[in-house]
PDB file with SEQRES, HELIX, SHEET and CRYST1 records, atoms N, CA, C and O in Angstrom:
SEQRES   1 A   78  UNK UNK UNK UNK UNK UNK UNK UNK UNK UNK UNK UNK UNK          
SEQRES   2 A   78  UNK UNK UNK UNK UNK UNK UNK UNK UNK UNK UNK UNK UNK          
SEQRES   3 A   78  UNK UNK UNK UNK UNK UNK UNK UNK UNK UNK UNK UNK UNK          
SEQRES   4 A   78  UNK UNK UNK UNK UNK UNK UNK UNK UNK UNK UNK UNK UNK          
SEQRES   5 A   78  UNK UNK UNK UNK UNK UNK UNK UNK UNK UNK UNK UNK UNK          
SEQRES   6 A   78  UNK UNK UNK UNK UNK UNK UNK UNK UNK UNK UNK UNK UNK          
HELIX    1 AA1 UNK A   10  UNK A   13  1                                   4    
HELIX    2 AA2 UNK A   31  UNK A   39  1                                   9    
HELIX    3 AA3 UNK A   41  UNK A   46  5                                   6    
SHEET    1 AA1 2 UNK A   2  UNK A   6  0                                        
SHEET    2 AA1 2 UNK A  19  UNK A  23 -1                                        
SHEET    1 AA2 3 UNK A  57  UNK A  58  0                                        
SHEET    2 AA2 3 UNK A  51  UNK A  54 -1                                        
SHEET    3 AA2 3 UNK A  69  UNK A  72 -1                                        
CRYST1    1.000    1.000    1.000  90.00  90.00  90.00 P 1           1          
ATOM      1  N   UNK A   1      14.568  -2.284   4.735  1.00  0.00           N  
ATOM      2  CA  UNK A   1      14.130  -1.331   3.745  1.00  0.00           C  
ATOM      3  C   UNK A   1      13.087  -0.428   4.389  1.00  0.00           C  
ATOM      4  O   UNK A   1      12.555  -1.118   5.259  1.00  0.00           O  
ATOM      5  N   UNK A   2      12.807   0.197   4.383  1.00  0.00           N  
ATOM      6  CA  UNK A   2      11.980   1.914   4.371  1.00  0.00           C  
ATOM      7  C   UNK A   2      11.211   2.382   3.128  1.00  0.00           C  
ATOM      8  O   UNK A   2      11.722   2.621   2.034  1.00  0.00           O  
ATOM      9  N   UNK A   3      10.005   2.473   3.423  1.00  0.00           N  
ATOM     10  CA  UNK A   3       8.701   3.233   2.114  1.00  0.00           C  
ATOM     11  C   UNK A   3       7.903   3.890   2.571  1.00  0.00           C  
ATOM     12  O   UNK A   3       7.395   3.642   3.665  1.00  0.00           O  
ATOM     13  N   UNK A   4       7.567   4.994   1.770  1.00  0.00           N  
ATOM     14  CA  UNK A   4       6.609   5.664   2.578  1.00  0.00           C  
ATOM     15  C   UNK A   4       5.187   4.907   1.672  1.00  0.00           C  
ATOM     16  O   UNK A   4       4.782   4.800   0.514  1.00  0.00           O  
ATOM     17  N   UNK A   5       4.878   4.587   2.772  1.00  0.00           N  
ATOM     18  CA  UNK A   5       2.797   4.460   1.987  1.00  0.00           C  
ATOM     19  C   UNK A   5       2.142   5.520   2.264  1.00  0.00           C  
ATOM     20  O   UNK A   5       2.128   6.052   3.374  1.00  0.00           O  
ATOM     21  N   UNK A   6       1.381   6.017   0.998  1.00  0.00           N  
ATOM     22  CA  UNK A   6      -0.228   6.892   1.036  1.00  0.00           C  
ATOM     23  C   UNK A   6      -1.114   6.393   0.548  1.00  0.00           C  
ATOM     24  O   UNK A   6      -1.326   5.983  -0.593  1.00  0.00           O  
ATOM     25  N   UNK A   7      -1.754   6.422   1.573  1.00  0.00           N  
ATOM     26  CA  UNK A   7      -3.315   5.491   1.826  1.00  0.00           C  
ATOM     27  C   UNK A   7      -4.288   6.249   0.744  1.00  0.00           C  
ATOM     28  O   UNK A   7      -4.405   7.474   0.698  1.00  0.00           O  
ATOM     29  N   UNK A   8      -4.902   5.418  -0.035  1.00  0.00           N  
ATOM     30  CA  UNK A   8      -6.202   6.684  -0.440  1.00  0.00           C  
ATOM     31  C   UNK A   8      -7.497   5.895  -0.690  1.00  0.00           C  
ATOM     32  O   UNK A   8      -7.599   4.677  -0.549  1.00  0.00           O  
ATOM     33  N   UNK A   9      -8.338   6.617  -1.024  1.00  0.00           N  
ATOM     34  CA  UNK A   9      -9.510   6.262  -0.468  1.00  0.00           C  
ATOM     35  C   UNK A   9     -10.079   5.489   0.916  1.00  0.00           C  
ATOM     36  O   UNK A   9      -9.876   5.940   2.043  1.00  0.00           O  
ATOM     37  N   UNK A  10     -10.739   4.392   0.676  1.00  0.00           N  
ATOM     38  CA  UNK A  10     -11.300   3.124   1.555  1.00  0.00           C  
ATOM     39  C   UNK A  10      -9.879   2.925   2.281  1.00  0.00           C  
ATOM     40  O   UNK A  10      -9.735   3.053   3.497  1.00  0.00           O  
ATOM     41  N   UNK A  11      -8.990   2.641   1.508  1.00  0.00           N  
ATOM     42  CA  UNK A  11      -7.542   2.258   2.478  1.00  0.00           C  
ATOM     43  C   UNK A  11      -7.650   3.670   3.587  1.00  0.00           C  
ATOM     44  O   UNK A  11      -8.185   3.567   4.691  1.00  0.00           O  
ATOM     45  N   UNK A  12      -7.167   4.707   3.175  1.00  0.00           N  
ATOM     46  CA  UNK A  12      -7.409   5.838   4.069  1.00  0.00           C  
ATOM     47  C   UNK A  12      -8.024   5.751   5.330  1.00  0.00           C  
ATOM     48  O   UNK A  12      -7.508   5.712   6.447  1.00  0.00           O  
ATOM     49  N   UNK A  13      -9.634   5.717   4.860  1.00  0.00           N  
ATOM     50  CA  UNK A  13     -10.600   5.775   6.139  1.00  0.00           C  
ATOM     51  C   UNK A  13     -10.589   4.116   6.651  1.00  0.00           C  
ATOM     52  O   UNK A  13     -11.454   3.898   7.499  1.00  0.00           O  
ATOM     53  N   UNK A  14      -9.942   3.191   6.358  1.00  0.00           N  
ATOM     54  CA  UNK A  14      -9.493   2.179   7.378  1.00  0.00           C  
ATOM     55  C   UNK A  14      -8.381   2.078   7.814  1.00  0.00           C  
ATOM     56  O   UNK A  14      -8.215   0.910   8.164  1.00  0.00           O  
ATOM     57  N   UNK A  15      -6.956   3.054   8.099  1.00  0.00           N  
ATOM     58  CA  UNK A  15      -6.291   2.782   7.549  1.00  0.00           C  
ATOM     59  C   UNK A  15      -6.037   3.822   9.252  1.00  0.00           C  
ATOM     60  O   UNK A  15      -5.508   3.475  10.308  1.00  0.00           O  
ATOM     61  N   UNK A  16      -6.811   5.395   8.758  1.00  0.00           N  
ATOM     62  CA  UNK A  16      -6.753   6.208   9.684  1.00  0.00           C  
ATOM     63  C   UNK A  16      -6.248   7.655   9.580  1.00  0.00           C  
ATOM     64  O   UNK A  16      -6.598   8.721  10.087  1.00  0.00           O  
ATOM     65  N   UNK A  17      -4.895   7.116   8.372  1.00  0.00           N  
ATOM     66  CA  UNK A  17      -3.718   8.071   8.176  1.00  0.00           C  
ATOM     67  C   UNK A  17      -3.938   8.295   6.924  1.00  0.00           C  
ATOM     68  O   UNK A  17      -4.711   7.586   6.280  1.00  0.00           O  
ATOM     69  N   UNK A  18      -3.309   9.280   6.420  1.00  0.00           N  
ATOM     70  CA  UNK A  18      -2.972   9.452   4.822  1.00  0.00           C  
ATOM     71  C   UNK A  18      -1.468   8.869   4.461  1.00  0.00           C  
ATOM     72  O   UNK A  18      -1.236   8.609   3.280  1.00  0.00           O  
ATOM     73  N   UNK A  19      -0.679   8.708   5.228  1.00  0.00           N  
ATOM     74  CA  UNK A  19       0.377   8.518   4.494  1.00  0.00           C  
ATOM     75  C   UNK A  19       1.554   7.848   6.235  1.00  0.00           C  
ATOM     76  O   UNK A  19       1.674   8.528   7.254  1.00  0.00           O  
ATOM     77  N   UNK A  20       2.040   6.788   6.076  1.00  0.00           N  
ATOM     78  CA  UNK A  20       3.390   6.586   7.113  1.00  0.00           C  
ATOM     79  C   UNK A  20       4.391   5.983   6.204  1.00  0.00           C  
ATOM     80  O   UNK A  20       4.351   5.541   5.056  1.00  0.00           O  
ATOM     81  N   UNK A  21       5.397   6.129   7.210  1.00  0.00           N  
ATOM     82  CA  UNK A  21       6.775   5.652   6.308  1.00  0.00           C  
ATOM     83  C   UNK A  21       6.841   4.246   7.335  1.00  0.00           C  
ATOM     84  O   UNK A  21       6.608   4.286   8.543  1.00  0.00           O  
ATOM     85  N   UNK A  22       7.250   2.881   6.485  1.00  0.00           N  
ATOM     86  CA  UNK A  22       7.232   1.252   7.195  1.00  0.00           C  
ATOM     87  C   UNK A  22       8.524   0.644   6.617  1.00  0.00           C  
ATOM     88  O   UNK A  22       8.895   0.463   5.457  1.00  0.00           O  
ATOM     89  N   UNK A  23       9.043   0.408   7.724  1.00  0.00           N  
ATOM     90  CA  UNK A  23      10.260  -0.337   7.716  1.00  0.00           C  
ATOM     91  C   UNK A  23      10.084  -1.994   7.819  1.00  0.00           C  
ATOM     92  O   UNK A  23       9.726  -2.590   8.834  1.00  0.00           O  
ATOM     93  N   UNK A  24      10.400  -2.570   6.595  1.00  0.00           N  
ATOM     94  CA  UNK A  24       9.982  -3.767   6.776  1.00  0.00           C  
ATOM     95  C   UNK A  24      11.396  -4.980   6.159  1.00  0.00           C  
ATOM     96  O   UNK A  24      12.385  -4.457   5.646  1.00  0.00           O  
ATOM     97  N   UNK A  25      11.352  -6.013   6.241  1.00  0.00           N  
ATOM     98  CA  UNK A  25      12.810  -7.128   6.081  1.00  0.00           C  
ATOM     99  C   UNK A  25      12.297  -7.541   3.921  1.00  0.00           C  
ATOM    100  O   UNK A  25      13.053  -8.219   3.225  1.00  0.00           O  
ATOM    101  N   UNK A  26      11.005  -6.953   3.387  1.00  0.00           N  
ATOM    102  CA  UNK A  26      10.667  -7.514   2.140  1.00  0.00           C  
ATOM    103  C   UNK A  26      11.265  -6.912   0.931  1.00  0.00           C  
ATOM    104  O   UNK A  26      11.898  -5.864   1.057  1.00  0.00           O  
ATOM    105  N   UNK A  27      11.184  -7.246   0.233  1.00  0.00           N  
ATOM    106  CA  UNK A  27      11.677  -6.854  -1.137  1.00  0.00           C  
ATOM    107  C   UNK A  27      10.415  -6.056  -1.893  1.00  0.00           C  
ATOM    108  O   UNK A  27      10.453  -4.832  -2.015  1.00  0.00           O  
ATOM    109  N   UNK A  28       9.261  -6.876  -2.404  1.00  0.00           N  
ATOM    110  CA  UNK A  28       8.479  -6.446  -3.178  1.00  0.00           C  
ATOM    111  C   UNK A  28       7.093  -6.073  -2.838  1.00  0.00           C  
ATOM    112  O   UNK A  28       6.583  -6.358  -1.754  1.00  0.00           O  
ATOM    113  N   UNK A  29       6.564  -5.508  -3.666  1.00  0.00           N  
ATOM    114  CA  UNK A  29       4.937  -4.867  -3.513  1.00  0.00           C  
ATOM    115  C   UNK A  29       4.160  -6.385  -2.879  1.00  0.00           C  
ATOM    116  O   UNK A  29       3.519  -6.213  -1.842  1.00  0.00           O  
ATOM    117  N   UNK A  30       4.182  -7.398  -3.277  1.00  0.00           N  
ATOM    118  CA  UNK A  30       3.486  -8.159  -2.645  1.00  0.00           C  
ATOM    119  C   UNK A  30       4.020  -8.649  -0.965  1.00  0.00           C  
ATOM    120  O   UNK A  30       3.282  -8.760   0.014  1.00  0.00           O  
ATOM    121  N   UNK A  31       5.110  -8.820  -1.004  1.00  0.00           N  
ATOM    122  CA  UNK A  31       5.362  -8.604   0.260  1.00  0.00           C  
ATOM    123  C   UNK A  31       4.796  -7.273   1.201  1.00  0.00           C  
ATOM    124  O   UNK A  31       4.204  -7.244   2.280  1.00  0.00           O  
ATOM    125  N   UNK A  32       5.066  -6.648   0.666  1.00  0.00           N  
ATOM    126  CA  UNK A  32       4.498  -5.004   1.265  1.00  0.00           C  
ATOM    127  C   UNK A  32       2.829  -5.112   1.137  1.00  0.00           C  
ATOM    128  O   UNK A  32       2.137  -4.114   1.337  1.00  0.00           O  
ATOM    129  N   UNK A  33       2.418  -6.023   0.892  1.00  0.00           N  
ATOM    130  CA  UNK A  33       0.393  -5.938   0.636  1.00  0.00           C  
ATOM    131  C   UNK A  33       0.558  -7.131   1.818  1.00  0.00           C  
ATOM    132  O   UNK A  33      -0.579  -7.078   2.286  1.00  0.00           O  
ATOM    133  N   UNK A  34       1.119  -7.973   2.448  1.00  0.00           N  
ATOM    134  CA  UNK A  34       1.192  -9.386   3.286  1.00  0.00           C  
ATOM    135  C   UNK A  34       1.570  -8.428   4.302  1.00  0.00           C  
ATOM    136  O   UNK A  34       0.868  -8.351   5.310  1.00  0.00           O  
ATOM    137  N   UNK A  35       2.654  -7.641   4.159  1.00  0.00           N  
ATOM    138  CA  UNK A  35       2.485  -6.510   6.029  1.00  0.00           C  
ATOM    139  C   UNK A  35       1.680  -5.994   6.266  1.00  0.00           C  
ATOM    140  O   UNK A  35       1.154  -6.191   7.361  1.00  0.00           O  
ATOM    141  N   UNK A  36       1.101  -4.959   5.273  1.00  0.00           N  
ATOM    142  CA  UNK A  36      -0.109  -4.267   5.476  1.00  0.00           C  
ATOM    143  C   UNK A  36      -1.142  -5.233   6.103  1.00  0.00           C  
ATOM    144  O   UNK A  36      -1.537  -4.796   7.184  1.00  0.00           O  
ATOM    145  N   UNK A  37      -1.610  -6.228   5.809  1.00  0.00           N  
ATOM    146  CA  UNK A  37      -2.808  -6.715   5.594  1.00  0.00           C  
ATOM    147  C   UNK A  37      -2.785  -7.457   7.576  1.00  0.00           C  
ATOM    148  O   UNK A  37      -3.678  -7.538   8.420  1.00  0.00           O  
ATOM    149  N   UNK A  38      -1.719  -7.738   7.586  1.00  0.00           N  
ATOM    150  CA  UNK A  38      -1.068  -7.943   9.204  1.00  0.00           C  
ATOM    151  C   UNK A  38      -1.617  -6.734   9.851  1.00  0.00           C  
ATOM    152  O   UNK A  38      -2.674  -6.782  10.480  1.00  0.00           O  
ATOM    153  N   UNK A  39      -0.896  -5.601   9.706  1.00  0.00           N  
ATOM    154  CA  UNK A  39      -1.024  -4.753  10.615  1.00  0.00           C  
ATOM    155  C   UNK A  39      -2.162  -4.123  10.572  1.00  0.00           C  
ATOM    156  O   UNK A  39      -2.464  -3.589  11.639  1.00  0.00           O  
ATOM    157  N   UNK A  40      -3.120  -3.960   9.461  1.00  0.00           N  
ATOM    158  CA  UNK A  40      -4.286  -3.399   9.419  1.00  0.00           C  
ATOM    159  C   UNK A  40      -5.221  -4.783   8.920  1.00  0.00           C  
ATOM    160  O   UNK A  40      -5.336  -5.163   7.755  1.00  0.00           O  
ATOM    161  N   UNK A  41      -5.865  -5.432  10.170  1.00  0.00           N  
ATOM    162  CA  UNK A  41      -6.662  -6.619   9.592  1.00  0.00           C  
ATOM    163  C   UNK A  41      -7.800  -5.998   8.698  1.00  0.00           C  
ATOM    164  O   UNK A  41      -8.063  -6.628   7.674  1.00  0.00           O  
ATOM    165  N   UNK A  42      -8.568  -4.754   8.970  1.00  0.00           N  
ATOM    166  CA  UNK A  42      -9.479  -4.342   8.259  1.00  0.00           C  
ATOM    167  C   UNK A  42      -9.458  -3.636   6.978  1.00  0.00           C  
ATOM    168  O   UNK A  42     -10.332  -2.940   6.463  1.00  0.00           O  
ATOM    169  N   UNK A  43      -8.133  -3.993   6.508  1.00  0.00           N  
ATOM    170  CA  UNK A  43      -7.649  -3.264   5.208  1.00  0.00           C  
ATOM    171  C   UNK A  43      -7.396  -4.196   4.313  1.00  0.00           C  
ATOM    172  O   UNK A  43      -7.261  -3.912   3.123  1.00  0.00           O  
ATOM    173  N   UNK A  44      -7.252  -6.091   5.029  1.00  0.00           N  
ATOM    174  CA  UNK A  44      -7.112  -7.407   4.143  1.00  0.00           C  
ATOM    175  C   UNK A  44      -8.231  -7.257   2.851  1.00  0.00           C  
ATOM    176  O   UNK A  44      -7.998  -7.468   1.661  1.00  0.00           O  
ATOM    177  N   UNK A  45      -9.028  -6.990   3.237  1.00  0.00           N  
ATOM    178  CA  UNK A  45      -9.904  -7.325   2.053  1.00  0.00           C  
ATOM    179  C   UNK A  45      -9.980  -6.269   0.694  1.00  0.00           C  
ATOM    180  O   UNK A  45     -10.285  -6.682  -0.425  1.00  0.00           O  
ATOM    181  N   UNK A  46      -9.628  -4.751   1.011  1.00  0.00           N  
ATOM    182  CA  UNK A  46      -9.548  -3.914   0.524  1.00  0.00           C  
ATOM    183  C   UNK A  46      -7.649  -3.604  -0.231  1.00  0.00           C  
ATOM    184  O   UNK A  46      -7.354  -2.617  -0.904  1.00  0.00           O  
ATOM    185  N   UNK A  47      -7.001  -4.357   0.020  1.00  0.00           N  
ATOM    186  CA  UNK A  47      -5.580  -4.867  -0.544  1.00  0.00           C  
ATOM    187  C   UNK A  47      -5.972  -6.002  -1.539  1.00  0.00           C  
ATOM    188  O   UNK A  47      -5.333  -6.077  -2.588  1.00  0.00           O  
ATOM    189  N   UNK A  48      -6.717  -6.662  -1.353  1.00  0.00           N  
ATOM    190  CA  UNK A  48      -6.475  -8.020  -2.832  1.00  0.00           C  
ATOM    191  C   UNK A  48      -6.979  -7.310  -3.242  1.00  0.00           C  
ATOM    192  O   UNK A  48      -6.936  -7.707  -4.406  1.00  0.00           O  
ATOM    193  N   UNK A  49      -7.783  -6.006  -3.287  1.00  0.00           N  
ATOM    194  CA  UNK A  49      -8.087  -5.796  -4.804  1.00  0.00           C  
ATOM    195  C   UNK A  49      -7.643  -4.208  -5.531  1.00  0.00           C  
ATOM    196  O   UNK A  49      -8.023  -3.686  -6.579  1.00  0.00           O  
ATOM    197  N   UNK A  50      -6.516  -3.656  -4.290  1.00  0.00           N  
ATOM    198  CA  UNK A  50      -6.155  -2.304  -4.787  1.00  0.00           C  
ATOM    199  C   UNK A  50      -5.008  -3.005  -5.924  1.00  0.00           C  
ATOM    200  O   UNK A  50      -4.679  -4.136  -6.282  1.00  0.00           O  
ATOM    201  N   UNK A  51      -4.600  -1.444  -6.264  1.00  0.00           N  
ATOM    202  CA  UNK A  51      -3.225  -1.084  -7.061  1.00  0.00           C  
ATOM    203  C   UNK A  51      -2.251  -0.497  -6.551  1.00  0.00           C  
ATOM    204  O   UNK A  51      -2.334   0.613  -6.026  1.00  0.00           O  
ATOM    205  N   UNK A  52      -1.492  -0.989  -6.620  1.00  0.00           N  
ATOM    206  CA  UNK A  52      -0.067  -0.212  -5.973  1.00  0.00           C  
ATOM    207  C   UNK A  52       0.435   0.826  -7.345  1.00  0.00           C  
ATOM    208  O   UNK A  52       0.257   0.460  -8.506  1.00  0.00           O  
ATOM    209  N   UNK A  53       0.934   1.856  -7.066  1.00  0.00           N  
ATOM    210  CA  UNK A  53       1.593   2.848  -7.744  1.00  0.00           C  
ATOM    211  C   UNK A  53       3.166   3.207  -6.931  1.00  0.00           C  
ATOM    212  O   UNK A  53       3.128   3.338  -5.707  1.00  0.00           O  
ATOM    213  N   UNK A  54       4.246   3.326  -7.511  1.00  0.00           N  
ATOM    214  CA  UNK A  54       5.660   3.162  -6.950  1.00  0.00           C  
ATOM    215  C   UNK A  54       5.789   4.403  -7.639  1.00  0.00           C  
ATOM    216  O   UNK A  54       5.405   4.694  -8.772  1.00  0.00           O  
ATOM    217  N   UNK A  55       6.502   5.224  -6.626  1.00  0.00           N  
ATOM    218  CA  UNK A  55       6.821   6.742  -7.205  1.00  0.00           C  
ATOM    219  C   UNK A  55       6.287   7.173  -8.537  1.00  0.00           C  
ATOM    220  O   UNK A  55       6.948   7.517  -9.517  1.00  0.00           O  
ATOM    221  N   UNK A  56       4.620   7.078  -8.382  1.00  0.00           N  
ATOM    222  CA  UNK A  56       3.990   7.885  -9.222  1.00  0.00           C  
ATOM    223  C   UNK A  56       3.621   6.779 -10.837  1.00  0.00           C  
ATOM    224  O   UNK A  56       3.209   7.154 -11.935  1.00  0.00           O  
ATOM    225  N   UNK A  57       3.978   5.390 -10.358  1.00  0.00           N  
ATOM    226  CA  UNK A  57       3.741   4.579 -11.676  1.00  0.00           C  
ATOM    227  C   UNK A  57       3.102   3.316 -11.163  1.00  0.00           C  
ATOM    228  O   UNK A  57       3.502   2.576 -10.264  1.00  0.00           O  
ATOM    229  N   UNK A  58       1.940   3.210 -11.980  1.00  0.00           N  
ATOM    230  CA  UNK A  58       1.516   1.810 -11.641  1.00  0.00           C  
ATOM    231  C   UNK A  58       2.314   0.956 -11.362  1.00  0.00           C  
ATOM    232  O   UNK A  58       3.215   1.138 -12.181  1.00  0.00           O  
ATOM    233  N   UNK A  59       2.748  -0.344 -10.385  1.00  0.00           N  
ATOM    234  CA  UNK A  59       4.126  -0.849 -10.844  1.00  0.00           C  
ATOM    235  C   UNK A  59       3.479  -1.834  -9.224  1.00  0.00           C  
ATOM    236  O   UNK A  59       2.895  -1.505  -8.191  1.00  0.00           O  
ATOM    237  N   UNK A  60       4.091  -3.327  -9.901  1.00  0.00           N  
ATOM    238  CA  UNK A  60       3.936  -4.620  -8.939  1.00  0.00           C  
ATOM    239  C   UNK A  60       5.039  -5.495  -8.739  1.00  0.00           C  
ATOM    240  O   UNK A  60       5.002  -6.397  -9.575  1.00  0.00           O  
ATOM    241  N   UNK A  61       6.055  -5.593  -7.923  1.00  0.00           N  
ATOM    242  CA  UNK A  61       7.070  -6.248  -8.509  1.00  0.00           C  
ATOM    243  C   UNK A  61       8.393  -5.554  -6.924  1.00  0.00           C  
ATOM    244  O   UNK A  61       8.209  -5.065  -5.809  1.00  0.00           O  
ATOM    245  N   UNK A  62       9.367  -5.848  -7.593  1.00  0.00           N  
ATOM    246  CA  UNK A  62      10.684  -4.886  -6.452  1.00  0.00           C  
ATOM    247  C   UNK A  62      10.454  -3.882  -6.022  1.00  0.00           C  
ATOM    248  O   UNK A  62       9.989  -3.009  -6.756  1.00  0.00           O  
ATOM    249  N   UNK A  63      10.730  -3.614  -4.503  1.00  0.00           N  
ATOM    250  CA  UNK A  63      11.183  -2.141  -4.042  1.00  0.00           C  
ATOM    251  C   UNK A  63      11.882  -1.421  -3.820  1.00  0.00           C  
ATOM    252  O   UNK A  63      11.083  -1.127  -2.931  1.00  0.00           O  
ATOM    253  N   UNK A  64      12.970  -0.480  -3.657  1.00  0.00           N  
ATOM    254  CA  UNK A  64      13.793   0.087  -3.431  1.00  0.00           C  
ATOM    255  C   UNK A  64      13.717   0.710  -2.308  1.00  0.00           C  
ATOM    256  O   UNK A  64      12.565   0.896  -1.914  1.00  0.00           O  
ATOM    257  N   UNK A  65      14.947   1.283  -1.345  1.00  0.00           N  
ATOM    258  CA  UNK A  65      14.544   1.659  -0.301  1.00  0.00           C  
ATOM    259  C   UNK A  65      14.505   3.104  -0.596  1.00  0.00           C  
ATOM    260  O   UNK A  65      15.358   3.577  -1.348  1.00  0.00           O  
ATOM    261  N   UNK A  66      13.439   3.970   0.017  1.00  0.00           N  
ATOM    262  CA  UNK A  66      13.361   5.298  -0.197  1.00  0.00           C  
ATOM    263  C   UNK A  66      11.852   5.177  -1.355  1.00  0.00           C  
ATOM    264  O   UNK A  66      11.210   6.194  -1.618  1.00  0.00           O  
ATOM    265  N   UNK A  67      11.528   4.011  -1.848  1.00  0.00           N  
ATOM    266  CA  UNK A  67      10.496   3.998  -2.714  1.00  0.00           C  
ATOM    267  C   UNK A  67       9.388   4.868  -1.924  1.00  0.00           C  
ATOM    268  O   UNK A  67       9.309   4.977  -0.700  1.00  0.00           O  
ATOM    269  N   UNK A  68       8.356   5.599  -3.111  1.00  0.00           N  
ATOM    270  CA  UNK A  68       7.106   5.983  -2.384  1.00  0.00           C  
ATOM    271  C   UNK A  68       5.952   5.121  -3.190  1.00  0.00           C  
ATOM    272  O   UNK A  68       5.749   5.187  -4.403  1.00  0.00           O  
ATOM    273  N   UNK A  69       5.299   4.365  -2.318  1.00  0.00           N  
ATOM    274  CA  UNK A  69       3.968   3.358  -2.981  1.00  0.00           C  
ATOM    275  C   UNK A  69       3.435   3.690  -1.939  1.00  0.00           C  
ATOM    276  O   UNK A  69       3.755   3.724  -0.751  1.00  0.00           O  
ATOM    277  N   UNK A  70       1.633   4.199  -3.188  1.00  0.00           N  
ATOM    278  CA  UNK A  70       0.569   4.452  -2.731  1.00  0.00           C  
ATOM    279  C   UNK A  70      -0.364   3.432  -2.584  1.00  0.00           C  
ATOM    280  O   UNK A  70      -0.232   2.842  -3.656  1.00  0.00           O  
ATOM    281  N   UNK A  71      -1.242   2.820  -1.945  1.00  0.00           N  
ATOM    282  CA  UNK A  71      -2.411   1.977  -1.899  1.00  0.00           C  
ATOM    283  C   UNK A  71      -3.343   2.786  -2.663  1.00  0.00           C  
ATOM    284  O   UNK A  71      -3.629   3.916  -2.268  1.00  0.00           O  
ATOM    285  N   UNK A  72      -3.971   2.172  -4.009  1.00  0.00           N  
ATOM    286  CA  UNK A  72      -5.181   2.761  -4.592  1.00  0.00           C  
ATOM    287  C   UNK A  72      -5.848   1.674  -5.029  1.00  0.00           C  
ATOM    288  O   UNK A  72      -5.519   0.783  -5.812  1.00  0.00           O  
ATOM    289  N   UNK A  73      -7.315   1.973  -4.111  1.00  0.00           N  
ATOM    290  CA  UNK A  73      -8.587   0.858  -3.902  1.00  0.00           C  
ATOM    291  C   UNK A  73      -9.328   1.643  -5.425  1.00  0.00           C  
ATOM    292  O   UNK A  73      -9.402   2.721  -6.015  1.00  0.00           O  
ATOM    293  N   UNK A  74      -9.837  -0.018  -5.508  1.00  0.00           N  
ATOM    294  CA  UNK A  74     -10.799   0.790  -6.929  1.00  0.00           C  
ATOM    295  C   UNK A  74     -11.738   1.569  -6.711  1.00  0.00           C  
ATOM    296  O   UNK A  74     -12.317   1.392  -5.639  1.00  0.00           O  
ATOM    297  N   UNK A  75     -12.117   2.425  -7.394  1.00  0.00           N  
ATOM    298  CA  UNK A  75     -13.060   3.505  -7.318  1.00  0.00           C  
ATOM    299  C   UNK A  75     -14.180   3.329  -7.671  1.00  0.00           C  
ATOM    300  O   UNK A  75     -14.193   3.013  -8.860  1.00  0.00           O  
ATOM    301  N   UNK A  76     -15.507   3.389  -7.076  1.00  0.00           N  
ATOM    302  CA  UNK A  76     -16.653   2.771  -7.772  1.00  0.00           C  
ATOM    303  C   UNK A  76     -17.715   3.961  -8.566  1.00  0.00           C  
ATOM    304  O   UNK A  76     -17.515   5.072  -8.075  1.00  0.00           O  
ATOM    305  N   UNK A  77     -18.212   3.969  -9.077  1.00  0.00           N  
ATOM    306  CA  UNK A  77     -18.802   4.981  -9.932  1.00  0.00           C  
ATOM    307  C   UNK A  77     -20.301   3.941 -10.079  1.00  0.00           C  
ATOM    308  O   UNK A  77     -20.621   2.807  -9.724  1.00  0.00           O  
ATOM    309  N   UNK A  78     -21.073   5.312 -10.965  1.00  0.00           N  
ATOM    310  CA  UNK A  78     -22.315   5.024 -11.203  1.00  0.00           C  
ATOM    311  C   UNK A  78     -22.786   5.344 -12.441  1.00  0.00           C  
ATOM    312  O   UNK A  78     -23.956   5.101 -12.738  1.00  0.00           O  
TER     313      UNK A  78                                                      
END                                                                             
């Protein structure tokens, strides 16, 4: 399967990129947070607590190939 990820925020600036396309053997968003977290060790900690969004919808669960899921870290405010 094939997805494009866009990084945003904290994922971003650890991350490097705004956005690559990852070819991986998984099915679902949690599988896809267990590669990430491999290939970017400094992004493990900042994945248990983002949100995935799947072509534009919150969404945790199956992927499709051609899916677009964004990494979005929580946002902290004051």
């Amino acid at each position: 399967m094939e997805v494009k990820v866009l990084y945003f925020a904290q994922a971003r600036e650890l991350v490097g990129k705004e956005a690559e396309t990852i070819r991986f053997t998984g099915k679902t968003t949690e599988d896809l947070r267990t590669l990430l977290a491999h290939k970017y060790p400094a992004l493990e900690k900042v994945l248990s607590v983002s949100r995935f969004a799947v072509n534009g919808e919150y969404y945790e669960g199956e992927l499709k190939d051609g899916d677009t899921v964004a990494v979005i870290p929580p946002v902290g405010g004051g």
